[in-house]
C-alpha positions as CSV (number, residue, x, y, z in Angstrom):
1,X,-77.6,-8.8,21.2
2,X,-81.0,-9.7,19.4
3,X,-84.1,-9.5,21.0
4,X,-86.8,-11.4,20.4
5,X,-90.2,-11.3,21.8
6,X,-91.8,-14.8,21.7
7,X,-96.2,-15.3,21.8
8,X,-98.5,-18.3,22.4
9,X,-100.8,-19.8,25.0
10,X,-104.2,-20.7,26.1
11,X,-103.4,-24.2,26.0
12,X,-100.3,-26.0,26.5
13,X,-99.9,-27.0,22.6
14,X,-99.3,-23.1,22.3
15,X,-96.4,-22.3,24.5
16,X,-94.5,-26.0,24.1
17,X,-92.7,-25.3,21.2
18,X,-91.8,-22.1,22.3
19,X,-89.9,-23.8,25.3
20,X,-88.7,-25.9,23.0
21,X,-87.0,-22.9,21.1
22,X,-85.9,-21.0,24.2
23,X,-82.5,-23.3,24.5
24,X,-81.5,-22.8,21.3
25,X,-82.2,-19.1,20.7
26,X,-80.3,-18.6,24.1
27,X,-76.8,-20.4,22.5
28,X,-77.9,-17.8,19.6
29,X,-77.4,-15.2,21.6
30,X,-80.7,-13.9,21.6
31,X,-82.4,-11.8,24.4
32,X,-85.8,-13.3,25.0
33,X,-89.4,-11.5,26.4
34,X,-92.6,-13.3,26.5
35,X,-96.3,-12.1,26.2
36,X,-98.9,-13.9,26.9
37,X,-101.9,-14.0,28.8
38,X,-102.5,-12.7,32.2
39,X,-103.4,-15.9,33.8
40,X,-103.0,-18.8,31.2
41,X,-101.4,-22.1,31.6
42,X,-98.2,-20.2,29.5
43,X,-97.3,-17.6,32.0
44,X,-96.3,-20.4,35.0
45,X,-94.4,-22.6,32.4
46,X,-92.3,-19.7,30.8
47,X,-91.8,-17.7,34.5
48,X,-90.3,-21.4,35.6
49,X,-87.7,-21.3,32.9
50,X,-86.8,-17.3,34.1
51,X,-87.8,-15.4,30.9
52,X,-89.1,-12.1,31.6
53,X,-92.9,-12.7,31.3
54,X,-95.4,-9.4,30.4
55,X,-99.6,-10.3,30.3
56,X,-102.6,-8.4,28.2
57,X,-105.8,-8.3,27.6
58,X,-107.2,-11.1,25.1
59,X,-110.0,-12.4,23.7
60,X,-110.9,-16.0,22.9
61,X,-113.0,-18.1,20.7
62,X,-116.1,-19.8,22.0
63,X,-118.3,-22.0,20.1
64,X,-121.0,-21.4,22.7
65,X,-123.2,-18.2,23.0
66,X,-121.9,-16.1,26.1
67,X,-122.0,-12.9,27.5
68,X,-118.2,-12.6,27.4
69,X,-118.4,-12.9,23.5
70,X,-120.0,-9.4,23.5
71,X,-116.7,-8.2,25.5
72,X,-114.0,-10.3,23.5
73,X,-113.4,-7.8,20.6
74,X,-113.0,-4.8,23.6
75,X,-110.3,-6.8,25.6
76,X,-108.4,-7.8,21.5
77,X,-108.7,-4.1,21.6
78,X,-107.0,-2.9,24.8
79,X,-105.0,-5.8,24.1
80,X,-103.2,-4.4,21.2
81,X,-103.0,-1.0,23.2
82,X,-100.9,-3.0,25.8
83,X,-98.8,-5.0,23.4
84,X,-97.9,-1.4,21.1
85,X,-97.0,0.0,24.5
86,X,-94.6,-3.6,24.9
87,X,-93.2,-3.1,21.6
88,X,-92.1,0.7,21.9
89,X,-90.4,-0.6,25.7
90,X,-88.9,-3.7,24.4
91,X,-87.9,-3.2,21.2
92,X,-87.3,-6.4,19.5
93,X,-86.2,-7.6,16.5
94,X,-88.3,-10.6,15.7
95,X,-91.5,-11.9,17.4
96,X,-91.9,-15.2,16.6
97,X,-96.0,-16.8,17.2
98,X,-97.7,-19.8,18.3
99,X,-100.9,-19.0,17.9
100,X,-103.8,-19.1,20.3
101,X,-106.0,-15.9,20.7
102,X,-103.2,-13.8,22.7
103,X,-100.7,-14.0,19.9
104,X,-103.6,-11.4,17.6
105,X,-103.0,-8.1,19.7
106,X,-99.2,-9.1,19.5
107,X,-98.3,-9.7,16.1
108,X,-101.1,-6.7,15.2
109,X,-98.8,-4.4,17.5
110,X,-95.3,-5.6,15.9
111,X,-97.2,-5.3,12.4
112,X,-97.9,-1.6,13.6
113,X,-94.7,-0.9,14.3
114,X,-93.0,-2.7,11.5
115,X,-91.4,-5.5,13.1
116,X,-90.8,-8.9,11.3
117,X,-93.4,-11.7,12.5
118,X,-92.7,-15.4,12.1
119,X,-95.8,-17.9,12.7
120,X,-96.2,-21.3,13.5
121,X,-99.2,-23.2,12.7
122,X,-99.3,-26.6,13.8
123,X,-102.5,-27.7,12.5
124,X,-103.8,-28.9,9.1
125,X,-106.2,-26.0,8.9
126,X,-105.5,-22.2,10.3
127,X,-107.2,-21.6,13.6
128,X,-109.3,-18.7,13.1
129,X,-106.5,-16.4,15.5
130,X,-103.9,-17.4,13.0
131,X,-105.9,-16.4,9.8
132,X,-106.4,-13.4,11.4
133,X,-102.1,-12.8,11.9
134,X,-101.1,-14.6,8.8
135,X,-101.6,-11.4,6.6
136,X,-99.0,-9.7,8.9
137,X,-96.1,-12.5,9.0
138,X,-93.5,-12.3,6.8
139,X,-93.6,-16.3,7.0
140,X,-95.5,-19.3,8.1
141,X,-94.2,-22.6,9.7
142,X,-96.7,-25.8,9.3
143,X,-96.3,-29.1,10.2
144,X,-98.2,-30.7,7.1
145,X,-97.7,-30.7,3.4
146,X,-101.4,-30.6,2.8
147,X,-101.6,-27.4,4.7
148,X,-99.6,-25.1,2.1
149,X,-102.5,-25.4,0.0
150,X,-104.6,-23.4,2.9
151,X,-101.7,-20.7,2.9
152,X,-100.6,-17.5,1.0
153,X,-97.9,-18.8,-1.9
154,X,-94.7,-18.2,-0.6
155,X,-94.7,-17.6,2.8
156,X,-95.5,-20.9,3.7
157,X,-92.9,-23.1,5.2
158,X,-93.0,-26.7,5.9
159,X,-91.0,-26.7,9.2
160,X,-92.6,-29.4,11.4
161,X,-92.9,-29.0,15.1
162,X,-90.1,-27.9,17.5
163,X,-89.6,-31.2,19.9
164,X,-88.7,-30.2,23.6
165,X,-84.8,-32.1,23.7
166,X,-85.7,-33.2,27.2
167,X,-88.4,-35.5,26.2
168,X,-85.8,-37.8,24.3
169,X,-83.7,-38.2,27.4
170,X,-86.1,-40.3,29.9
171,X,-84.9,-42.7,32.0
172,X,-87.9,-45.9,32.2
173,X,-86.3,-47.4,35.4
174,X,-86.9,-43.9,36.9
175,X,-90.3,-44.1,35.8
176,X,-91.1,-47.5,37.3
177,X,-89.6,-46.1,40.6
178,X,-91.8,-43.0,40.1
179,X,-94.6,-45.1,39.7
180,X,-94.3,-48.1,42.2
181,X,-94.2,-50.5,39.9
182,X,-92.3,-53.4,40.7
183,X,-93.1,-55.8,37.8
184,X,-92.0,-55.7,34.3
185,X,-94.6,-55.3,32.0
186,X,-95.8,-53.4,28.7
187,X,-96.8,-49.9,30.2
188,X,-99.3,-47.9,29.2
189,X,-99.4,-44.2,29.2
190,X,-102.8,-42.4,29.3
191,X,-102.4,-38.7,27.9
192,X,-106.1,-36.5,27.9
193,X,-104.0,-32.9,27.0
194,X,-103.0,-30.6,29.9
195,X,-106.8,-29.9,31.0
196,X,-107.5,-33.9,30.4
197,X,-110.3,-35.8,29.2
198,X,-113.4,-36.7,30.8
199,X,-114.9,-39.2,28.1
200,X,-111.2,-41.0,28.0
201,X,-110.8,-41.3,31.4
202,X,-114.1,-42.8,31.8
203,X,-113.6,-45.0,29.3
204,X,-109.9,-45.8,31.1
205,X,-111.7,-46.9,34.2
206,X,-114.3,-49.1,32.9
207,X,-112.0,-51.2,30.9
208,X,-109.4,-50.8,33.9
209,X,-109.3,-54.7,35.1
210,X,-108.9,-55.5,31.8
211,X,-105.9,-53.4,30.9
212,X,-104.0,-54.2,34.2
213,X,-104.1,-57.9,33.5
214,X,-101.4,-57.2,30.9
215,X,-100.4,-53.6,31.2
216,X,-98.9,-51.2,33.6
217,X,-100.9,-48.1,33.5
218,X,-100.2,-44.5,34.1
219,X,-102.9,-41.9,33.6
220,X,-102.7,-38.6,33.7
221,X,-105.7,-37.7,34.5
222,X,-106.1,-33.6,34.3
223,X,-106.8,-31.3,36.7
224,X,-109.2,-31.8,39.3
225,X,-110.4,-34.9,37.5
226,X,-108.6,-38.0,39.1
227,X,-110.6,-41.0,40.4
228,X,-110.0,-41.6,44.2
229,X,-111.8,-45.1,44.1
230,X,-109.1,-46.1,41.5
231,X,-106.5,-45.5,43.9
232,X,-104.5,-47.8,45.2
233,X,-105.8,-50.4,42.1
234,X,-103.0,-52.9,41.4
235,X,-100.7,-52.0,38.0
236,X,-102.3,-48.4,37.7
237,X,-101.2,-45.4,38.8
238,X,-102.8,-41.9,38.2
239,X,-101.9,-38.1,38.2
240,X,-103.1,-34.4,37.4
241,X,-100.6,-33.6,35.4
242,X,-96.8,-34.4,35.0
243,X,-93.9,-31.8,33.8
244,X,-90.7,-33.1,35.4
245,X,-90.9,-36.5,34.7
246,X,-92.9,-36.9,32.0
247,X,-90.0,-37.5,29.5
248,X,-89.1,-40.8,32.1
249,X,-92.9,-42.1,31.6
250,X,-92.9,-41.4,27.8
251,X,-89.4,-43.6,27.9
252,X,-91.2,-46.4,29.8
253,X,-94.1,-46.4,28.1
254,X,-95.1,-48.9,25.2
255,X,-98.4,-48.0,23.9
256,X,-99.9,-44.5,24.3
257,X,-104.0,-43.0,24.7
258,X,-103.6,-39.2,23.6
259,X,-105.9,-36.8,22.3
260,X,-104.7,-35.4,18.9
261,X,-103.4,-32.0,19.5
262,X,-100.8,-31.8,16.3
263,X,-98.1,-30.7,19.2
264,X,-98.5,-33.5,21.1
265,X,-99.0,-36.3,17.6
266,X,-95.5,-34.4,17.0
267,X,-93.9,-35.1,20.0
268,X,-95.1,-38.9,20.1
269,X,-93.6,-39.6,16.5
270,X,-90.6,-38.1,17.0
271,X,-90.3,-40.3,20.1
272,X,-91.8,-43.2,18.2
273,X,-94.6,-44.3,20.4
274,X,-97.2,-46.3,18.5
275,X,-100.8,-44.5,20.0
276,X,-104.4,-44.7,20.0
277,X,-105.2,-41.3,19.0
278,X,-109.1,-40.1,20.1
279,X,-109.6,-36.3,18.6
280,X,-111.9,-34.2,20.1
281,X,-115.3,-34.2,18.6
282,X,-117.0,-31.7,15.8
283,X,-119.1,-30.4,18.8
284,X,-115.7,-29.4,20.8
285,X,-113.8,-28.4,18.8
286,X,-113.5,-27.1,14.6
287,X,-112.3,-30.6,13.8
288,X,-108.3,-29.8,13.7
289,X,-107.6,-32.5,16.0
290,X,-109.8,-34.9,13.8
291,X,-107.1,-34.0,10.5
292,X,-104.5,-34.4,12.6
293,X,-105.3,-37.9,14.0
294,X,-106.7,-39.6,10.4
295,X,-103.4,-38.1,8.6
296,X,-101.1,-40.1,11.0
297,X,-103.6,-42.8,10.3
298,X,-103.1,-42.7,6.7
299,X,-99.2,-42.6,7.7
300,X,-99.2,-46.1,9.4
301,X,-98.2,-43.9,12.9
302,X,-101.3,-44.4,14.8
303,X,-104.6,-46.0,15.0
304,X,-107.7,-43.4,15.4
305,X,-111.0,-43.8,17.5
306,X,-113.5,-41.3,17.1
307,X,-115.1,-40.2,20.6
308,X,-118.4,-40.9,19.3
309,X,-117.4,-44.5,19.0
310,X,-115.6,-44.8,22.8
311,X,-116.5,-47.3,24.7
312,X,-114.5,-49.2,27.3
313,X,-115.0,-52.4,24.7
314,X,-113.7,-50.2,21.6
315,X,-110.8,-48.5,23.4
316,X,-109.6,-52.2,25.5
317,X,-109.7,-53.7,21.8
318,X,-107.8,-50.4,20.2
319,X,-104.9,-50.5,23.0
320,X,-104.6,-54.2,22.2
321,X,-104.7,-54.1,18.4
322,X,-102.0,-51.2,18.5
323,X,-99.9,-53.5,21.1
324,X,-100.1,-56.0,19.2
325,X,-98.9,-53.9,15.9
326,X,-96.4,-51.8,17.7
327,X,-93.4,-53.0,15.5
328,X,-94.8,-52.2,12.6
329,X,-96.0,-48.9,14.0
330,X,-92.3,-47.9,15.5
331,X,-91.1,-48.9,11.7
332,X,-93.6,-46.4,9.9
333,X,-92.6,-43.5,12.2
334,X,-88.6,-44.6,11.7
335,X,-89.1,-43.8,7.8
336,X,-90.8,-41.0,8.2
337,X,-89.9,-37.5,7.0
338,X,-89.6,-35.3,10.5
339,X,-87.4,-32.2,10.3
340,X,-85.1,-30.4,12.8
341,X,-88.1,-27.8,13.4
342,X,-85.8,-26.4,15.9
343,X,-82.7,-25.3,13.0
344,X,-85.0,-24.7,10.6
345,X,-87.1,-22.0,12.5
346,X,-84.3,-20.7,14.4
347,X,-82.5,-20.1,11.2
348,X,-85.5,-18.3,9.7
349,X,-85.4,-16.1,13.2
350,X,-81.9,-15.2,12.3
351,X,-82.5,-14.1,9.0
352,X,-85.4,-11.6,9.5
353,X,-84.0,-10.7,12.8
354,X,-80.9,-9.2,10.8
355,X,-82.7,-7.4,8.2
């Protein structure tokens, strides 16, 4: 049997692919480990699904002065310590990355001890804890053409993102029940990322009695970041976060708000949901989400409003125009080019895993 030790998390755009990987590397026969942080939002997800999940030490980016930046490069250190110890125990064959600042002491360690790497990076641009493991992989998987120009000449791969199967099998009359709905209307699904979004879901609620006069409206809000004076408003419906029957309200759901996390863009044009997409900002982020949303743009497979420019007024009239378009939008994303990220990457897995 293979083994294979899988990486990624710190956000949910980290670990999804990875689950949706697991399926097929099981039919493969593979034996699969995870490592990830000790208290992320990946070590719940992947201990749900019953792979064996180990934590260590990591670091992380801020773009913020802190105290805990002064620590960071001692817990990448002990980090690595922990991962070596990981790959002496478990032994694997491949490791296969997703990025996010846990997945440096792990493909370090595998690097050290002469195991094959694979990394995925779903973004236009490297995330600085991806340049730092791309020297070690024997390959890279992107999702954009444009972004083999940012990486080392032939180990770049053009793989696109691996799509979770369960999202494509939703059931929308589920969803209404889920919801209490009980009339037929466009629905539209409200998508801030797995911590949410403040500025969107203000910007939700003051447009709110607009948007109900013509939509249903689910909003997931985030955690800890629901409005309880919304509830109970007629046509809208609000949550912290959905897992189980999320791939039912993507199936209902006619026109969708969403951050631009290349993951999730991914998993909306594969399902062909015409989107308003609002990236985070310069002053959150390093501007990957802000690539991401204007290349879709470009693509006819999305309409982009920048978070400076969010207002209830500018977001009501986006929703609208994109409703209004949503044909055209569902025909863009029909001719475009999306791979089988899941073949293509497992295949790749197979090949170093044998050598």
């Amino acid at each position: 049997m293979k083994k294979i030790v899988l990486t990624g998390g710190g956000t949910a755009g980290h670990v999804t692919p990875n689950i949706a990987l697991i399926p097929t590397l099981q039919d493969r026969g593979y034996e699969i480990t995870y490592i990830g942080s000790k208290d992320g939002i990946e070590k719940k997800l992947i201990e749900e699904m019953g792979i064996p999940y180990y934590g260590i030490s990591t670091g992380k980016l801020r773009r913020y002065l802190s105290v805990e930046n002064l620590k960071d490069p001692f817990k990448v250190i002990h980090g690595v310590r922990e991962a070596k110890k990981l790959m002496k125990e478990l032994a694997p064959d491949i490791v296969f990355s997703k990025g996010g600042f846990v997945a440096v002491p792990v493909v370090m360690a595998a690097s050290s001890k002469k195991i094959p790497v694979i990394i995925h990076e779903s973004d236009m641009t490297p995330g600085l804890a991806n340049k730092l493991c791309i020297p070690k992989a024997a390959r890279v998987c992107c999702n954009f053409p444009e972004t083999l120009e940012k990486l080392p000449e032939g180990k770049a791969v053009v793989t696109g993102t691996p799509i979770r199967g369960e999202l494509f099998s939703g059931d929308a009359l589920a969803a209404m029940k889920f919801c209490g709905f009980t009339e037929t209307r466009p629905t539209l699904l409200v998508v801030g990322g797995s911590t949410g979004a403040l500025h969107v879901n203000e910007a939700i609620w003051s447009c709110l009695d607009r948007l109900t006069e013509k939509f249903n409206v689910i909003h997931l809000c985030g955690k800890g970041k629901t409005n309880p004076e919304k509830n109970g408003h007629p046509h809208y419906v609000q949550f912290e976060y959905i897992k189980q029957e999320l791939k039912d309200l993507f199936a209902l759901a006619d026109v969708v708000v969403s951050r631009a996390g290349a993951n999730a863009i991914c998993e909306l044009l594969a399902l062909r949901k015409p989107t308003v997409l609002i990236p985070l900002p310069l002053s959150a982020s390093r501007g990957d989400q802000i690539l991401n949303a204007e290349s879709f743009e470009k693509q006819g497979y999305a309409k982009v409003l920048k978070e400076e420019d969010l207002t209830d007024d500018s977001l009501f009239k986006a929703i609208d125009e994109v409703f209004a378009q949503h044909e055209v939008y569902i025909k863009n994303m029909e001719l475009s080019n999306q791979k089988d990220s899941i073949s293509m990457i497992a295949d790749m897995l197979d090949e170093f895993a044998n050598q």
